[in-house]
N, C-alpha and C positions, 0 to 999 in steps of 0.2 A: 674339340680335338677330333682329326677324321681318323677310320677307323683303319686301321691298319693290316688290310687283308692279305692272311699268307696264301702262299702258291703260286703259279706262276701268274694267272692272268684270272679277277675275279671274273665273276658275270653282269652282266645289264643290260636289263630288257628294254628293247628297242624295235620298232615294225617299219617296214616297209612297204609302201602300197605301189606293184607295179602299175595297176591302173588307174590312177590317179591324175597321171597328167605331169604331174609335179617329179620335177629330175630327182634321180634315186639320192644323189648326193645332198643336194639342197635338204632332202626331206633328212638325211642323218643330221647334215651340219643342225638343221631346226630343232630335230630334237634333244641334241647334245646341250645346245641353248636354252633351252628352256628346263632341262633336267638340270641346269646350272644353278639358272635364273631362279628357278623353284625351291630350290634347298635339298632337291632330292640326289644330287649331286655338292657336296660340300668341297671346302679349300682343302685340298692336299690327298682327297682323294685317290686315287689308282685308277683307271680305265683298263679295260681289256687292251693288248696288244690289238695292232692292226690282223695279224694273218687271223686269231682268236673269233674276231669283231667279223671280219668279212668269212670266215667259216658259219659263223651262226647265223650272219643275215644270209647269205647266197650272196653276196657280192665279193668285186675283186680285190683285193688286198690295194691297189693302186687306188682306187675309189675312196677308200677307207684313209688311206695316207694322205691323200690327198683333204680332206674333210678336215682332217687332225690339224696340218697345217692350215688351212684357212681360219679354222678357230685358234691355235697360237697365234696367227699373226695377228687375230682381234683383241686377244689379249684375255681367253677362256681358259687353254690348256696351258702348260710347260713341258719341254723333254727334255732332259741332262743325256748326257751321252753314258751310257753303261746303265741308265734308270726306267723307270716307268713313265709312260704319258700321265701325267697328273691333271688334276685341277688346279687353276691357278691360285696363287694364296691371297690375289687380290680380286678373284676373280668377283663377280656382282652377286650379293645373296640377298632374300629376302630379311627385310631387318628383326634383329630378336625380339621377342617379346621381353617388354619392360617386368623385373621382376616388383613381386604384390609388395605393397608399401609396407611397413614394420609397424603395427599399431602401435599409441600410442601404449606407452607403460608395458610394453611386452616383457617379460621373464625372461632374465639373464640365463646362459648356459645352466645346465644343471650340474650341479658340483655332485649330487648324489640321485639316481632315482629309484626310488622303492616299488619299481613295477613288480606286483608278482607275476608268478604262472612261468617266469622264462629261466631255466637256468644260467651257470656260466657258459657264455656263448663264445667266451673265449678261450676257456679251459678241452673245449671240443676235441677228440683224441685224431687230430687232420692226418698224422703218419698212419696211427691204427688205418683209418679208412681209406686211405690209398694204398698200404699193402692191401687190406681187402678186397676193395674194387680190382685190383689189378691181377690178384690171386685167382677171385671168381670168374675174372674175361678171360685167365689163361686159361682154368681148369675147367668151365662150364660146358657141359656135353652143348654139340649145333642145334640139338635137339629141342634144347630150353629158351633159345631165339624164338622159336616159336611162340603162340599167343599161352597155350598151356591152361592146367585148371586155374579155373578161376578162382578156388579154395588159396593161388597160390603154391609158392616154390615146395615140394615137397620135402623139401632140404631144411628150409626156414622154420615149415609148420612142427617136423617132428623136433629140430632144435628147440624152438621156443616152446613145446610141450612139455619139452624133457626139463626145461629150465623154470619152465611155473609150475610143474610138478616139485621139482625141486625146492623153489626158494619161496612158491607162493603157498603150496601145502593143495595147489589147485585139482581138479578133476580133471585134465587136458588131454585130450584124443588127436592127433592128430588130421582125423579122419571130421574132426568136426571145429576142426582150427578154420578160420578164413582170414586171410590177409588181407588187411585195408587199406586205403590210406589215410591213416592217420584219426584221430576220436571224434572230427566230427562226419568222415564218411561211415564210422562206424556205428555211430548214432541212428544216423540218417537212414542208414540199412535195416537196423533193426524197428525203428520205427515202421518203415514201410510195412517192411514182413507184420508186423504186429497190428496197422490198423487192417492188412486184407485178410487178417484172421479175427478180425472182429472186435478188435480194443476201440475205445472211443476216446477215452482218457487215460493221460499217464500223470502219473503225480511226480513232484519234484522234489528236494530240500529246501526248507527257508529258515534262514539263508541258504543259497547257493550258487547256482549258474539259469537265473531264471532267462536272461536273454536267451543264452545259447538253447536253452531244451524246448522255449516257447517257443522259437524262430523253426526248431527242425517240428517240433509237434506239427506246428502249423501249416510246412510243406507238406503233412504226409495227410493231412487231415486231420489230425485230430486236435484235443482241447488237453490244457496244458494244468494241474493243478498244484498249487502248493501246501505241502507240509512241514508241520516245524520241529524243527531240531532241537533239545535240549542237551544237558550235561552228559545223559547217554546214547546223544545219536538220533537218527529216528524216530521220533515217536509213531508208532507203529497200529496203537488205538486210532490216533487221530488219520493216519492211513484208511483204516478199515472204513472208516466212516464219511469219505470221499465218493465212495463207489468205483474207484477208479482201478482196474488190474492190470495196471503197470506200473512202474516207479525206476526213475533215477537214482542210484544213490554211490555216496562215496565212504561207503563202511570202513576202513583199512584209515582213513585222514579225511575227518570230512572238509570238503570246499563248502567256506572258507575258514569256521570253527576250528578245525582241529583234533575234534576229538575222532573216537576211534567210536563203533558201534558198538556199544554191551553185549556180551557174551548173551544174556538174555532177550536182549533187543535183535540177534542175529537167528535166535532160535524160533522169536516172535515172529520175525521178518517172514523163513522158510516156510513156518506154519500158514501163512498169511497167505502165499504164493500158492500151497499144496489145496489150500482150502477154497480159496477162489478159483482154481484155474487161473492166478496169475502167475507174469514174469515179472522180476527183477532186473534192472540193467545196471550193470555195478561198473563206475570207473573206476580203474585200480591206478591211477591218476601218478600218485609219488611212491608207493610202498618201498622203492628202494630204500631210502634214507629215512633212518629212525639215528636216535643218540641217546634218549632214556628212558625208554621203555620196552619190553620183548615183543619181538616179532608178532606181527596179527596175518596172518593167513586171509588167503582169497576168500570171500561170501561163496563164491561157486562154488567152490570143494566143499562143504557143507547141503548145498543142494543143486546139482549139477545138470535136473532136467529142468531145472523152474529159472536160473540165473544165466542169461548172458553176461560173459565179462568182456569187458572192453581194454586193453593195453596198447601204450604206445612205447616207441621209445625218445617221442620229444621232450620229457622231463629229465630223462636219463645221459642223452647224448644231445639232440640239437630239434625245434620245430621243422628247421626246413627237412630233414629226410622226408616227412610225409608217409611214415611205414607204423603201422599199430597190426590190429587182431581183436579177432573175435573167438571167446571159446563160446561155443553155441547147443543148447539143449539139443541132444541128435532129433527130435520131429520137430524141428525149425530151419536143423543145417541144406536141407535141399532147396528152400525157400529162400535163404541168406545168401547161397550160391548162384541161385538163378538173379537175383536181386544184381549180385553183385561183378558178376557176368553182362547183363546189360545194360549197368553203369558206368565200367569202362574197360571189363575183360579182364580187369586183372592190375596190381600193382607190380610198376616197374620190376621186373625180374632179377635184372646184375646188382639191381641195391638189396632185393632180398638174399642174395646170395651172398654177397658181401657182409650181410648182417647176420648170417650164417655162422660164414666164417670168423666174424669178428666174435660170437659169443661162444663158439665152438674152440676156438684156440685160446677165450681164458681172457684176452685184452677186453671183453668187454667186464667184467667182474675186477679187473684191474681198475678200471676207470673207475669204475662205479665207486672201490675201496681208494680208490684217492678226492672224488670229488665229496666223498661222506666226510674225510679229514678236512675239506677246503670248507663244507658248507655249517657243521661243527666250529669252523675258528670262527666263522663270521658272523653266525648265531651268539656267539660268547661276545662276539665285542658289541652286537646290539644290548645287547642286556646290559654290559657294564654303561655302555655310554648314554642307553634310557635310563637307570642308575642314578648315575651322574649327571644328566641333562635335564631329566624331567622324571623323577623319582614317584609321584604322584599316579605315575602311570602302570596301570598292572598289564604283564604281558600273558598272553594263556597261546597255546596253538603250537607251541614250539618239541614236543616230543618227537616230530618229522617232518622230513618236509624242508621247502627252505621259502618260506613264510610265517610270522609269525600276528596275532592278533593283538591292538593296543586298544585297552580302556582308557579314552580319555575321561575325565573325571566332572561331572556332575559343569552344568552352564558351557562347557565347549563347545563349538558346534563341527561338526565335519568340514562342512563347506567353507566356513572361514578359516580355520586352518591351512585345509589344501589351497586354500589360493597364496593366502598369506606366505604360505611356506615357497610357495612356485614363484613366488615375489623373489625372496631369497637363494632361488637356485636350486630348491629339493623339489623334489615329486613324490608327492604323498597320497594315498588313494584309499577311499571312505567304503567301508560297510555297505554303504548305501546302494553303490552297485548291485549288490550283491541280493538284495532281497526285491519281492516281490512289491512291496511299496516301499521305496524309498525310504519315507519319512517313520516306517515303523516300530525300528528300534532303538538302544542306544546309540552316542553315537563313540563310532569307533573307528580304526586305520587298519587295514590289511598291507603289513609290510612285507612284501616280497626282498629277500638277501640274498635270492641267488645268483644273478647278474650285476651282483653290486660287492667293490672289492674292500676287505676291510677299513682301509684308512680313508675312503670316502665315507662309508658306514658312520664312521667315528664325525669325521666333517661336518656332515648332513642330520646329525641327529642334535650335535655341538651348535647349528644355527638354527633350527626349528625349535630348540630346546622346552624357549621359555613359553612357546607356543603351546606349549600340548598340555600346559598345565603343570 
């Protein structure tokens, strides 16, 4: 389909060589031809007008005209009378590439898939963020067009201070807020700062997100290790004994367990950090949504020179904004700044403002208290329809969040399941990911339910059923 450009006359770039030899017209009509011939010019295209065309080259509008018609009468362009010069819809294209053959036994549509990490991507509040966007391009001083701190909008930082003071129980300064884009620039930030101050090693969760923290460890330098999580979280001995003074963690819901960090194990953690001279780097990942259990406050606000916390809002609202944060121990924040400055100056400015406004006028705690109802029904029908589908199956992870963790039961294997099941149209995804050697634990399914709508829920667990045991 060709692209349908507004305004009066688009652009196309085209050259002229008065020295050449070669008549000025010949050399348009050529290249019109071959910008045809090429694909770089499609059926039904738009051309600049003639006076447009011969302003930009230095030629005469007659020349130009003249050109047009030689290529209609070949049978290149088309002109309707009251319309644009077109390309013609028969005109000569290179031929499409053949699409990739269907392997054999490919996976039907999926009737359900269980990806985590993605909310509803449908449920997205699209009015909320277009009053906002539109609110912030009227009301934003000319001033903030500019490239601006790099810490970010200072509209956004002291909002989102006020609100993780608020709802996370956080230690949040404005003055040491940095806005990012998104968790894994934030990562990637504090890493650097962290090995040109001398870290070699940062430790991780196992299970957790060993790709993601291996992949950024390893751009910044340094070496990546894993520790394991039991029923309270971090274990925090087996930290110490790493050597490593740094650590990733997700205290508040751990990825991809579930559970929250022991009161203990948080007390263990700070001591840990106070004593080595390390930091902590806490994703604060889902803490919006809990359903039965009391709120857990940020790890930072418990020790606020030793903990980076890292927040976005692609669990909350959408991955594509690309807007998170850094609260950062103030003798790191001038490091994290410059870091973050000549990586790329700065996140976009009107979506920080926009996101301002949207948490400041209320619509964003709106959303949040409707999608915690949306994510609540759906969690309930997995349960009822693991229940009833595959009863054998214990669910644990479900206190927040909108994933939850399946024990399948003794001889299952991950890998046959998830394929099995993507035979039948589900997509189902293993533990396995998730740790640092695959093959090391039980085996188990991390069911993401956020992007997935009840009555598929119910569908897709009704045809995996007899699969999970």
């Amino acid at each position: 389909m060709p692209v349908q450009w507004a305004g009066l006359s688009p652009e196309l770039l085209l050259t002229v060589d008065r020295g050449s030899g070669e008549q000025l017209r010949a050399q348009l009509e050529r290249q019109l031809r071959d910008a045809i011939r090429s694909g770089r010019l499609r059926p039904g295209e738009r051309l600049p007008s003639s006076r447009e065309l011969a302003r930009a080259l230095g030629l005469s509008r007659g020349l130009v005209q003249d050109a047009y018609a030689q290529l209609r009468a070949e049978g290149y362009l088309v002109t309707r009378v009251g319309s644009a010069t077109r390309v013609a819809p028969s005109a000569p294209t290179p031929p499409a590439a053949a699409p990739p053959p269907t392997p054999p036994g490919a996976a039907p549509r999926l009737v359900a898939d269980f990806r985590h990490g993605v909310p509803d991507l449908a449920s997205f509040p699209r009015g909320d963020w277009l009053w906002a966007v539109r609110e912030a391009a009227r009301t934003m001083p000319t001033a903030d067009l500019d490239y601006g701190d790099p810490r970010g909008s200072r509209a956004l930082r002291e909002i989102v201070a006020a609100y993780l003071r608020r709802v996370r129980a956080a230690a949040a300064d404005p003055a040491h807020t940095v806005v990012v884009s998104g968790y894994a620039q934030g990562l990637a930030l504090a890493f650097q700062v962290l090995a040109r101050a001398g870290v070699r090693a940062v430790a991780h969760e196992e299970p957790g997100a060993p790709a993601t923290v291996t992949a950024a460890a390893r751009a910044a330098g340094l070496s990546a290790v894993p520790v394991p999580v039991d029923a309270d979280g971090l274990d925090v001995t087996a930290l110490e004994a790493t050597g490593a003074t740094a650590v990733v963690v997700t205290p508040a819901h751990q990825w991809p367990t579930g559970v929250a960090l022991a009161p203990a194990r948080r007390r263990a953690l700070a001591a840990w950090a106070l004593r080595r001279g390390g930091v902590v780097i806490e994703d604060d990942y889902d803490a919006e949504f809990r359903y039965d259990r009391e709120p857990v406050g940020a790890l930072q606000g418990l020790a606020p020179d030793r903990v980076i916390s890292i927040g976005t809002v692609s669990k909350s609202l959408a991955p594509a904004l690309r807007i998170g944060w850094l609260l950062s121990p103030p003798a790191l924040t001038p490091r994290l700044v410059e870091a973050k400055r000549i990586a790329d100056r700065g996140t976009p400015t009107l979506d920080q403002l926009a996101l301002a406004l949207l948490i400041e006028s209320g619509r964003y705690d709106r959303h949040l208290r409707r999608m915690r109802t949306a994510y609540a029904a759906r969690r309930a029908t997995l349960v009822t329809a693991l229940a009833e589908h595959a009863p054998r199956v214990r669910l644990t992870g479900l206190a927040a969040g909108f994933h939850a963790v399946a024990h399948l039961p003794d001889g299952v294997e991950e890998d046959t399941v998830i394929g099995e099941a993507l035979a039948r149209g589900v997509g189902l995804y293993g533990m396995s990911a998730c740790r640092s050697l695959p093959a090391a634990g039980p085996a188990r399914l991390v069911l993401g339910f956020g992007d997935v709508p009840e009555r598929a829920i119910a569908e897709g667990i009704a045809r995996v059923g007899n699969l999970l045991g």
